[in-house]
C-alpha positions in Angstrom: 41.3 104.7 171.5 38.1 103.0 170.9 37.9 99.4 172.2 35.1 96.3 171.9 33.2 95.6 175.1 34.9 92.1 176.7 33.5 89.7 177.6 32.3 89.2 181.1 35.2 89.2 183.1 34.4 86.9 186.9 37.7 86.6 189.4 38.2 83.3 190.6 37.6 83.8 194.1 33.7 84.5 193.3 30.9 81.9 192.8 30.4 78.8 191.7 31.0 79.6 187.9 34.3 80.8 188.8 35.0 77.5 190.4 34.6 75.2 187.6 36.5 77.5 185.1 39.7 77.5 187.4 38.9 73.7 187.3 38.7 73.7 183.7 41.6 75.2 183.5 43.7 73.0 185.7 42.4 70.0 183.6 43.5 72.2 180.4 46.9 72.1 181.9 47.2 68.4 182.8 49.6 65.7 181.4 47.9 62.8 178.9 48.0 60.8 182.0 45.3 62.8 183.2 46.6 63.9 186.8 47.4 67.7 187.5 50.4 68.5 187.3 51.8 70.1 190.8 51.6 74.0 190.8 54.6 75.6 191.9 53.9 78.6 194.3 54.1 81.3 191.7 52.1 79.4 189.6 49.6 79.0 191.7 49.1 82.4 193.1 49.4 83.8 189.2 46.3 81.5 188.3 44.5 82.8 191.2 44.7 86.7 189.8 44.2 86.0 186.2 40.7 86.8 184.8 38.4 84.0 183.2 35.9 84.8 180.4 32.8 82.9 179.5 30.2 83.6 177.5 26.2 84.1 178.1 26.0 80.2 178.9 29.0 80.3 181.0 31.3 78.3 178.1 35.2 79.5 178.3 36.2 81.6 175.5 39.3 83.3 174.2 40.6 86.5 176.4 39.8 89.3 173.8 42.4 90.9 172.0 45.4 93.0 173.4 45.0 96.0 171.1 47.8 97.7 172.2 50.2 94.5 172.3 49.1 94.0 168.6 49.5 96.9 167.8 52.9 97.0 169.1 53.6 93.4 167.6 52.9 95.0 164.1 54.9 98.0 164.5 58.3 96.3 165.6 57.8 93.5 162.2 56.7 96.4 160.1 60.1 98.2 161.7 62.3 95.2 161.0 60.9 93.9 157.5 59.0 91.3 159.0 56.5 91.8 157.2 54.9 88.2 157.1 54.6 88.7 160.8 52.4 91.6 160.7 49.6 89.9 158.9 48.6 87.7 161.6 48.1 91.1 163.8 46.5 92.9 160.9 43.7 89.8 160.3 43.1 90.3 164.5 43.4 94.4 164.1 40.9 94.3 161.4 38.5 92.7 164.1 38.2 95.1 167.0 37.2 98.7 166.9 40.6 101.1 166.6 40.5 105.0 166.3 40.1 106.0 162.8 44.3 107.1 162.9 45.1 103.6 164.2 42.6 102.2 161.2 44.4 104.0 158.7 47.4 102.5 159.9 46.6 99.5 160.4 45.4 99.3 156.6 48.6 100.7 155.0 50.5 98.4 157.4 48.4 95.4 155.5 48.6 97.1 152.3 52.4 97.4 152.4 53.2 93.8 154.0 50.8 92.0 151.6 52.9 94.0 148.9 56.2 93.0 150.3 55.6 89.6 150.9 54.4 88.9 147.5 56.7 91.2 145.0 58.0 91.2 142.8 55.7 88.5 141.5 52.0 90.1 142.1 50.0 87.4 139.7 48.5 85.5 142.3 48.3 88.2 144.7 47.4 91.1 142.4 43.6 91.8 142.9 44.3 91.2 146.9 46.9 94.1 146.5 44.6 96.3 144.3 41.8 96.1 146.8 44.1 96.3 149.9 45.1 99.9 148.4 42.2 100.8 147.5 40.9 100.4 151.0 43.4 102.5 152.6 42.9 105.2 150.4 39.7 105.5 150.1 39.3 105.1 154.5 40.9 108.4 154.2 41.6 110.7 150.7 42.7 113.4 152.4 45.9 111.1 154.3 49.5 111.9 153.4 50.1 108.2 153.1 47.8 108.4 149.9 50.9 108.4 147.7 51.8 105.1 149.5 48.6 103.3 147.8 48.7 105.1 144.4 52.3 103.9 144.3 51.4 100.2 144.8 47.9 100.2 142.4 51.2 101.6 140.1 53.2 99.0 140.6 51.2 96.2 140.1 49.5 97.7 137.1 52.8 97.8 136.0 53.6 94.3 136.3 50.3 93.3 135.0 51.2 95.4 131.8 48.9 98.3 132.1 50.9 101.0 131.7 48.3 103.8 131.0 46.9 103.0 134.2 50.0 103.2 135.8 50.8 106.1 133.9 47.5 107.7 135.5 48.3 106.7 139.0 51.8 108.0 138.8 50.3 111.6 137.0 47.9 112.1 140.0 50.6 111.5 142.5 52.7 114.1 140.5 50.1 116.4 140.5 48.8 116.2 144.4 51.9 115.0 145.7 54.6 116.5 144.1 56.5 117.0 147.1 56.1 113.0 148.0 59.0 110.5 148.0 57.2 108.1 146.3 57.0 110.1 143.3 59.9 109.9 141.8 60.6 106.2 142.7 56.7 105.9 140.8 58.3 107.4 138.2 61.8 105.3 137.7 59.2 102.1 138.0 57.2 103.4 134.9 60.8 104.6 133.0 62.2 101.0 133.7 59.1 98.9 132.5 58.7 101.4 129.2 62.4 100.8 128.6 61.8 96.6 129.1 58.6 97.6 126.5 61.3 99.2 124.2 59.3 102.4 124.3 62.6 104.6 124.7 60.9 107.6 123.3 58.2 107.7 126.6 60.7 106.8 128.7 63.3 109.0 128.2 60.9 112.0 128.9 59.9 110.2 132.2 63.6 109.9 133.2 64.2 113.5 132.3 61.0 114.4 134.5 62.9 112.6 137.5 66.1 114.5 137.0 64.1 117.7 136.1 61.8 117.7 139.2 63.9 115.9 142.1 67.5 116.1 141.0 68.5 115.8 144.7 66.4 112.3 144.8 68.7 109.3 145.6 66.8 107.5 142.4 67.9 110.7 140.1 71.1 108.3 140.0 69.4 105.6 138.1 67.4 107.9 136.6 70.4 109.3 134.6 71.9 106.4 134.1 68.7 104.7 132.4 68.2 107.2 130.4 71.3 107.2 129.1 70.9 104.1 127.9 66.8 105.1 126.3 68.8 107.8 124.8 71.7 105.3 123.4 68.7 102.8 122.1 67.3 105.6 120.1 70.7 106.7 118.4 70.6 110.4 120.4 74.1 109.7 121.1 75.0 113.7 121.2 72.2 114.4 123.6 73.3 110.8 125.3 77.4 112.4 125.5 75.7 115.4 127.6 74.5 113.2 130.1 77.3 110.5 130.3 79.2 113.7 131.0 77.4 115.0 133.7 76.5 111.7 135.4 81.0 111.2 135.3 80.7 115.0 137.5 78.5 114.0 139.2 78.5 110.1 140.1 82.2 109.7 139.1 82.1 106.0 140.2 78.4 104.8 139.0 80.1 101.9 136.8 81.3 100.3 139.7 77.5 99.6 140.3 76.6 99.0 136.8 79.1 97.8 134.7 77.2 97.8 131.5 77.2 102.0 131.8 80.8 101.4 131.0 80.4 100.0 127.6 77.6 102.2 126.5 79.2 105.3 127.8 82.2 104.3 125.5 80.6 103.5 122.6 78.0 107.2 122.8 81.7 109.3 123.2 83.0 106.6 120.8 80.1 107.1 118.3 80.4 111.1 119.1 83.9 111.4 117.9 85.3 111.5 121.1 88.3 109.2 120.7 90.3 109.6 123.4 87.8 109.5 125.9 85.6 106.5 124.7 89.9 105.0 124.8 90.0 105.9 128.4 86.2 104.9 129.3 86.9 101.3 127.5 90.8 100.8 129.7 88.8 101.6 132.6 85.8 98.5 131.3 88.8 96.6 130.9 90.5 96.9 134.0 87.9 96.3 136.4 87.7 92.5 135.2 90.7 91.4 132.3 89.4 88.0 132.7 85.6 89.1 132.1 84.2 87.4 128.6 83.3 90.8 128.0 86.5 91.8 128.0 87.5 90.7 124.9 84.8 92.4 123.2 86.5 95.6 124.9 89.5 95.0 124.0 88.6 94.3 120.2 86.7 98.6 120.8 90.4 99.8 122.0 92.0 98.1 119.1 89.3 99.9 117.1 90.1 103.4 118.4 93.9 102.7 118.1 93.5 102.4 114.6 91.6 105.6 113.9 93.9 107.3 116.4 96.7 106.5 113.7 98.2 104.0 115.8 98.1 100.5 114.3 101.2 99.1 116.7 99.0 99.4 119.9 95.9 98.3 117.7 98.1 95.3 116.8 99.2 94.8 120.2 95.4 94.6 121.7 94.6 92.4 119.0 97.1 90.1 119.7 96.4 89.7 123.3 92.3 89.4 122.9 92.9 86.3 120.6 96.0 84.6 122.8 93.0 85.5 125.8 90.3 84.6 124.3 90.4 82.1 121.4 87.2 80.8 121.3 85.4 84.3 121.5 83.1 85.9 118.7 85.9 88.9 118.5 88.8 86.5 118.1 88.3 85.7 114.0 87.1 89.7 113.4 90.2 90.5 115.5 92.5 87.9 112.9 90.7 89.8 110.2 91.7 93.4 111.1 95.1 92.1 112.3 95.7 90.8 108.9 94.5 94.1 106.8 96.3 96.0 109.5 93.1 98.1 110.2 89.3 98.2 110.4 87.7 97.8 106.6 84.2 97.1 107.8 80.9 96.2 105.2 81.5 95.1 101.8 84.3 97.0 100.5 85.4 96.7 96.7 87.9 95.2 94.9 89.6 98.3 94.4 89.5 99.4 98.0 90.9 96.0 99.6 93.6 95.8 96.7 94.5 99.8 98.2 94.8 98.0 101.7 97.1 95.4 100.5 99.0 97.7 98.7 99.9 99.9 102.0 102.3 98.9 104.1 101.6 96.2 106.3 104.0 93.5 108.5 101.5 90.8 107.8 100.9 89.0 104.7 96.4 89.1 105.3 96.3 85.6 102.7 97.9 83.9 106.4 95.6 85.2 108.7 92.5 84.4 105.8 93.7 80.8 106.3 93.4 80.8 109.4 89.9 82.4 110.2 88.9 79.4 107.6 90.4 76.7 109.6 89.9 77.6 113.0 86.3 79.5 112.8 84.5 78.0 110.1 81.4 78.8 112.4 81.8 82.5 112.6 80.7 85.5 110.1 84.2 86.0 109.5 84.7 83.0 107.5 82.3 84.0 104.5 84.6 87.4 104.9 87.7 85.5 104.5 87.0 83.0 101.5 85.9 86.1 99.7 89.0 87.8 100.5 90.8 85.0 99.7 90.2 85.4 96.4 90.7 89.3 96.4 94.3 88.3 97.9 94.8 85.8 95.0 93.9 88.0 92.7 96.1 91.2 93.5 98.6 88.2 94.3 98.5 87.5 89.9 97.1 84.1 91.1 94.4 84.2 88.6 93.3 80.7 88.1 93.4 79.9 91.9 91.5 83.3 92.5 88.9 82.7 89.7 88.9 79.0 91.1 87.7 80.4 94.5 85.1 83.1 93.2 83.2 80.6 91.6 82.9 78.1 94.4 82.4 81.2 96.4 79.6 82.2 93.9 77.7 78.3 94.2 78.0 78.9 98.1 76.4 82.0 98.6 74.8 83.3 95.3 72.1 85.2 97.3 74.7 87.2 99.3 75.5 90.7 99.0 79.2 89.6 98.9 79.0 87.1 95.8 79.1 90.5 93.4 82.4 91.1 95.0 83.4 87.5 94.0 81.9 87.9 90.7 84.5 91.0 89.9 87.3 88.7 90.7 86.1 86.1 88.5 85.5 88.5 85.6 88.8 90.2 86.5 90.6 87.2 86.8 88.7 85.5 84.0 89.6 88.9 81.5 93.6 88.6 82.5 94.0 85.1 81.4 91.5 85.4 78.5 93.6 88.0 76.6 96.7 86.8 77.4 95.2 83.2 75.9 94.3 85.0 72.7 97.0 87.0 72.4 99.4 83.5 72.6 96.7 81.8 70.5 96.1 79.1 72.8 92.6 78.1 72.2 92.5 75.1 73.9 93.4 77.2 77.5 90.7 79.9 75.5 87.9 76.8 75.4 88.9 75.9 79.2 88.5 79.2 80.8 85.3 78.7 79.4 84.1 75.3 80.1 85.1 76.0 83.4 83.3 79.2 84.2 80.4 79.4 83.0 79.6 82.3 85.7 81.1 84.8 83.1 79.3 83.3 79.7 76.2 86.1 80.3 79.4 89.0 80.1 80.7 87.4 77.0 77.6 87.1 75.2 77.0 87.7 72.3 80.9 86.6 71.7 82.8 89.1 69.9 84.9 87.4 66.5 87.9 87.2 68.4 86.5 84.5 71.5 84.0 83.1 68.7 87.3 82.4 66.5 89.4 81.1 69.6 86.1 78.7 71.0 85.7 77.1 67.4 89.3 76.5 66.7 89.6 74.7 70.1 86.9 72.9 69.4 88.1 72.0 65.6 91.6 70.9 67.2 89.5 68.8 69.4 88.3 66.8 66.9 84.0 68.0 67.9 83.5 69.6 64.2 79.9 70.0 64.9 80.8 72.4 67.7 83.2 74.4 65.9 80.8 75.2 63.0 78.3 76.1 64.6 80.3 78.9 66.6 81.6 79.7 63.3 78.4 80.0 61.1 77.7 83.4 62.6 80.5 84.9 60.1 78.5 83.7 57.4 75.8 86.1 58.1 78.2 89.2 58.0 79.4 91.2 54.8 83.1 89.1 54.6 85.1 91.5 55.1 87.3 90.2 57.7 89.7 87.6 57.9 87.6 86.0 60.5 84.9 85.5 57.6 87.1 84.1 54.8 88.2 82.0 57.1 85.5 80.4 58.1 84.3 80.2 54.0 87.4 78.1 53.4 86.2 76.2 56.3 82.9 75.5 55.6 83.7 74.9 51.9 86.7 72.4 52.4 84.1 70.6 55.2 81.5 70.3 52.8 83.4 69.2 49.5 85.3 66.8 52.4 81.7 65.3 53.0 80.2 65.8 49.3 77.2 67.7 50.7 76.7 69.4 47.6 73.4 71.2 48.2 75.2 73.0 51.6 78.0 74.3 49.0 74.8 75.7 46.8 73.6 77.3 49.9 77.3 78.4 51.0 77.5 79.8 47.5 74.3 82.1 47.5 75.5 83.4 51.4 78.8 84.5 50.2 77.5 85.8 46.4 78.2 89.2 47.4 81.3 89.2 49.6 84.3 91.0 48.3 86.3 86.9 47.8 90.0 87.4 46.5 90.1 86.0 43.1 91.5 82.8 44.0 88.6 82.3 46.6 85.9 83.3 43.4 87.5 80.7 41.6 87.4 77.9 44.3 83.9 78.9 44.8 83.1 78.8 41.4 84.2 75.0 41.0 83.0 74.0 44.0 79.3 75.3 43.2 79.9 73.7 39.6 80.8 70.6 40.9 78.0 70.5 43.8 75.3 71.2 40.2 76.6 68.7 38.5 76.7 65.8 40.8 72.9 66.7 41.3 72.0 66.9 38.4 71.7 70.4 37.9 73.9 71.0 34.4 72.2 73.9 33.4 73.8 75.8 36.5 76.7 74.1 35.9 78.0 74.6 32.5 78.4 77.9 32.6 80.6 78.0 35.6 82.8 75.2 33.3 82.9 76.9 30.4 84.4 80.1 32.9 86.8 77.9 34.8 87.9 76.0 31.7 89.2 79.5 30.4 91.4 80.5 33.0 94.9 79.5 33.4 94.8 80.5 36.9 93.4 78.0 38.4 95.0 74.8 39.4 95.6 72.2 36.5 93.7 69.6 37.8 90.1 71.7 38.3 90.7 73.2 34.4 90.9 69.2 33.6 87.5 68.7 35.3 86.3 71.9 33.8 87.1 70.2 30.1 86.2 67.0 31.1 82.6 68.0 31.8 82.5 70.8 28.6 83.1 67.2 26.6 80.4 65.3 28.2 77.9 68.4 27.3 79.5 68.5 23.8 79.3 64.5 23.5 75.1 64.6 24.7 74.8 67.3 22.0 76.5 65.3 19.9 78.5 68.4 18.9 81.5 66.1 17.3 84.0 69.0 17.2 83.9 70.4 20.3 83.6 66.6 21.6 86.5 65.7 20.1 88.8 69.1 21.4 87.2 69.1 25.0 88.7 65.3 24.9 91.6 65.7 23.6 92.3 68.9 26.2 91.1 66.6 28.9 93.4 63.5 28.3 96.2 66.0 27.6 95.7 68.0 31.5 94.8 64.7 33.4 98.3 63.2 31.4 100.0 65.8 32.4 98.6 65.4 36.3 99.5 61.6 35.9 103.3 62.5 34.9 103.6 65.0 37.6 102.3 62.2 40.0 99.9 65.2 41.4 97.5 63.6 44.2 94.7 64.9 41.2 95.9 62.1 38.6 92.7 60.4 37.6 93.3 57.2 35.9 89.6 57.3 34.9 89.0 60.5 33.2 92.2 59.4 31.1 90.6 56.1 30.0 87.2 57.7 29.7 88.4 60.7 27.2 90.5 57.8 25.3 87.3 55.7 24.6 85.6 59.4 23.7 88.0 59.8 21.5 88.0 57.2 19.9 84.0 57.1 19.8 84.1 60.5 17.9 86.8 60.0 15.5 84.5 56.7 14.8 82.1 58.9 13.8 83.3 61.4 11.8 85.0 58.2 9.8 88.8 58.8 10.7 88.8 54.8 11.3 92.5 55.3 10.8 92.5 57.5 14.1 90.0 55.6 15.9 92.1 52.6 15.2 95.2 54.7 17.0 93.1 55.6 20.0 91.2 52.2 20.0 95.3 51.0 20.3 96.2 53.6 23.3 92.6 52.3 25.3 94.1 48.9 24.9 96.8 49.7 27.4 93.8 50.0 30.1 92.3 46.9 29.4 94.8 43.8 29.8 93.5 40.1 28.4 92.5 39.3 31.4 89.8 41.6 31.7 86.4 41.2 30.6 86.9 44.2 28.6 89.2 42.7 26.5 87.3 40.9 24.4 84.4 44.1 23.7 88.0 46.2 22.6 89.2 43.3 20.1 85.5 43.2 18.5 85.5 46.5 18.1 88.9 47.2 16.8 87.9 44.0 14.6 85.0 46.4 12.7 87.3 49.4 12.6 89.5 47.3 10.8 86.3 46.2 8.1 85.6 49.4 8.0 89.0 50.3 6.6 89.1 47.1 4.3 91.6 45.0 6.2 89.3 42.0 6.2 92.1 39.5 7.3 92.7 41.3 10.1 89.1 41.4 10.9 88.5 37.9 10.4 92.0 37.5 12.6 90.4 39.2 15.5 87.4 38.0 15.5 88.4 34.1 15.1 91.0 35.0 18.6 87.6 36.1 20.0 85.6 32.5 19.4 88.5 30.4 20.3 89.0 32.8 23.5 85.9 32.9 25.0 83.2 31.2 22.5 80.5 31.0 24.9 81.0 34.5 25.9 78.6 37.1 24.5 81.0 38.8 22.3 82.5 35.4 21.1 78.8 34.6 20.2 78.9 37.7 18.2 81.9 37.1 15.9 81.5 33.2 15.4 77.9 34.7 14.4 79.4 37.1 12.2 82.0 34.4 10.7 78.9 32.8 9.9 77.4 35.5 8.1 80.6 36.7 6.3 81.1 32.8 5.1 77.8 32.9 3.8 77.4 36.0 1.9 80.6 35.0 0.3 80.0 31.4 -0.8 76.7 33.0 -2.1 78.9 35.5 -4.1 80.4 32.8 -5.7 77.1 30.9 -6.8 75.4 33.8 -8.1 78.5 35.0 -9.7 78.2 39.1 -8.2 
């Protein structure tokens, strides 16, 4: 072993030198009081046999280093794991001259007790541990403990997140040192930090290279285990099941040291169809901690399997005790939920398919254990899942209103969720039930409040077909909001009339529009239905409707016709052939057509007497006392003063003495009577007229025409003619 050359080395005994250095020692050893402390025999004889070492000037230095004590020092820490105690020996090691085997030693020794003492977190320490292992391997390329530094620069470019260069370190050990321990356990490191990158792929093949290459390594444990779980993450659950089954051969009891191979071992075979092992792999999860919050995610997996194994009693059974075990766990509502449905009905099933789960047979009623997930886990995802089948409940239930109640506020909650067309089917379901059976009872006002209150379904109703369109306006008629109603209705108007649904929105409109005397809307009304196929009665309302609308706006020319039509028929009520007349003698009277004046009258007074005897709700006072003074006016006129006289009598039952009419009657019935020579009755009337009223117009008249009668005959009797 090579060694430095010490320092000059003088025994005591010898020279003056040696003198003052065993004094300087003594003083080294004295109390603070400054006085030697008294040697014991032993003491003193050791101190005369060690050696003293000075430098060139004679100074006292340090004894140089015990090579061979170090060296020992750092192979006992390095033995026991002590390896913050070997630095100190390595710093003092690096320092003297050793033999090129002791070197190498002494620089894997500081390689791997710098790497100890600072891992598993290298960031402050990882370029110290990169060069430390570079040193050792380069001092010697050719050293079996090469693998040693490859397998830290590895590591620690593993944990700075290099993994091609640890990739590259781990390949050259493979491919030098195949043989080498630290291979494989190279290789787990790299499989573990791709599986933490998520890069199951890479690391799958790295775990297979383990269990390929050193299957009798102690890591090929681990290494099947983790790649068991690379394989799960990736969804190879049938290459997976291969190696879950040969890790059980081989390590039968490898859960016990990681529990979570348990659960992913039982969910591959579960996945893989393998029922009654995943059972048997989740009893055994189970029973190693029943109190574990884990376990109640177990349990709710062994329910699972019970109910595709066809048994729903020991499904029901687990169920039971997971939520009694653990209320407050995520799997207690899901477990309420498949307890309820008696099985597993996962994703968004339809209508059809939950109303084929309540209809088998089940000991539970589901609506109870919907309440419940409402109430007591408002929080979890199974509460969206219940309200919805809440109303899928109601609705196979024949609770239609309460169902279609709960879709829609289901529909406002969560409009942008898969789930609310699921809620929308009940509503329209519901919604259809209750709409027919409205219509079929004819109760529109239910008809108008399914559909005030839903407006979720209007787009499916739309356009409306005659029957809701019919059922929506008569609601709203019955309601009193006649604008509303119309308008719904007006669409028959547009169609050919041929349904009962047309005509009777005609009569409708027609009765609304003579009710308000908007006679240019019955015109309009008139030319719509011009071509429908109207029963006669219908024609003939029409037709006096539309002659009436002409006439009160001044439109006779499109109104006489449609008189002189309805005036003919004896089919029509009494009272619209009276108006009929009654307007034929206004024309005949303008046109000063005397005979047809005085026949149109006389039909007139006789229909609107006859309507006054009957007491019909169509007796018009008026028209009777207008055709009266017509009558009168033409008989006038033609000179039968005789009749005029008559009918001039049957208008004075209109106008009593009291009226200001009275006196315009007497003056005229006073010149009928001239006319027919009766000049004392004249003169009779008209005198009751001045002494009446005699500042009056008419009494004006006949004191005036007194006067002038008075005159002409005293002038008769002066001229003698």
């Amino acid at each position: 072993m090579e060694t430095s050359a010490p320092t000059e080395q003088v025994p005591s005994q010898t020279g003056k030198l040696a003198t003052q250095l065993s004094e300087y020692q003594e003083e080294a050893l004295a109390g603070t009081n400054g006085e030697t402390e008294r040697k014991t025999p032993e003491q003193e004889q050791a101190a005369e046999t060690l050696p003293i070492y000075v430098d060139e000037e004679g100074n006292p230095v340090p004894p140089p280093p015990d090579v061979p004590a170090l060296q020992a020092a750092m192979r006992d820490a390095m033995k026991d794991g002590r390896y913050q105690d070997v630095l100190p020996s390595v710093q003092t090691l690096r320092q003297v001259e050793l033999s090129r085997e002791d070197r190498e030693e002494m620089l894997y020794n500081a390689m791997t007790a710098l790497y100890e003492t600072t891992r598993p977190n290298f960031t402050a320490y990882t370029q110290d541990l990169i060069n430390a292992a570079n040193e050792a391997m380069n001092f010697n390329l050719e050293s079996p403990r090469v693998p040693d530094a490859l397998a830290v620069l590895a590591t620690v470019n593993l944990a700075l997140g290099n993994v091609e260069d640890a990739r590259g370190y781990v390949q050259l050990m493979r491919r030098k040192y195949p043989a080498n321990v630290q291979v494989p356990a190279s290789l787990l490191e790299l499989g573990a930090k791709q599986m933490e990158r998520q890069e199951y792929a890479e690391a799958t093949l790295t775990f297979q290279t383990i269990l390929q290459d050193y299957p009798d390594s102690p890591l090929a444990k681990d290494a099947a285990r983790l790649e068991t779980y690379a394989l799960y993450r990736q969804g190879h659950t049938d290459r997976a099941l291969t190696l879950v089954d040969f890790v059980e051969r081989r390590w039968p009891r490898l859960y016990l040291e990681d529990p979570d191979y348990l659960a992913v071992s039982a969910d591959i075979r579960f996945r893989q169809g393998h029922l009654e092992d995943a059972l048997r792999t989740y009893w055994t999860q189970y029973n190693l901690d029943p109190a574990a919050p884990e376990s109640a995610s177990t349990l709710y997996h062994i329910a699972e399997v019970y109910y595709l194994l066809h048994n729903p009693d020991a499904a029901a059974k687990v169920l039971d005790e997971l939520v009694r075990a653990f209320p407050l766990s995520a799997e207690a509502p899901a477990a309420l939920l498949r307890l309820g449905e008696n099985g597993i009905h996962k994703g968004n099933p339809t209508v059809d398919e939950l109303f084929a789960v309540y209809e088998a047979p089940n000991p539970r009623l589901p609506g109870l254990y919907y309440q419940r997930i409402i109430k007591e886990y408002p929080q979890s995802p199974e509460f969206m899942t219940a309200q919805l089948r809440t109303t899928v409940w109601q609705l196979w239930n024949k609770e239609y209103y309460p169902a279609m109640t709960a879709a829609r506020s289901f529909l406002i909650d969560y409009a942008d969720k898969p789930e609310s067309l699921r809620a929308r089917t009940v509503l329209l379901r519901g919604f259809a039930h209750e709409l027919a059976l409205s219509l079929e009872e004819e109760n529109y006002e239910r008809v108008l409040r399914l559909w005030d209150d839903f407006p979720q379904v209007h787009d499916e109703y739309l356009p409306l077909e005659p029957d809701m369109r019919m059922a929506l306006a008569r609601a709203h008629l019955n309601r009193g909001n006649e604008q509303e109603g119309l308008e719904l209705l007006s669409a028959f108007l547009d169609g050919p009339g041929d349904t009962d649904a047309a005509l009777y929105t005609y009569n409708l409109f027609l009765a609304t529009y003579l009710r308000q005397q908007n006679w240019d809307a019955i015109l309009t009304l008139g030319e719509k239905v011009a071509a429908w196929p109207l029963p006669e009665e219908a024609r003939n309302q029409l037709d006096y409707a539309l002659a009436l609308s002409a006439e009160n706006l001044g439109l006779q020319g499109r109104a006489l016709p449609l008189w002189r039509k309805l005036a003919d028929r004896t089919d029509i009520p009494l009272y619209q052939r009276a108006y009929a007349t009654y307007f034929l003698a206004r024309d005949a009277e303008n046109r000063q057509d005397l005979r047809d004046a005085y026949q149109y009258n006389l039909d007139t007074l006789g229909m609107f007497t006859q309507l006054q005897d009957e007491q019909s709700p169509y007796a018009d006072q008026e028209r009777i006392r207008e055709s009266i003074a017509a009558l009168m006016d033409v008989t006038e006129i033609a000179g039968r003063y005789a009749e005029a006289l008559e009918w001039a009598n049957r208008y004075a039952l209109f106008v009593p003495e009291n009226s200001p009419d009275y006196a315009g009657l007497q003056f005229r019935e006073a010149g009928l009577h001239r006319k027919m020579g009766d000049m004392a009755r004249w003169r009779a009337l008209l005198q009751g007229i001045v002494d009446r009223e005699p500042d009056s117009v008419f009494g004006k008249m006949a004191a005036s025409e007194l006067r002038t009668q008075d005159v002409a005959r005293d002038l008769t009797r002066f001229t003698g003619n």
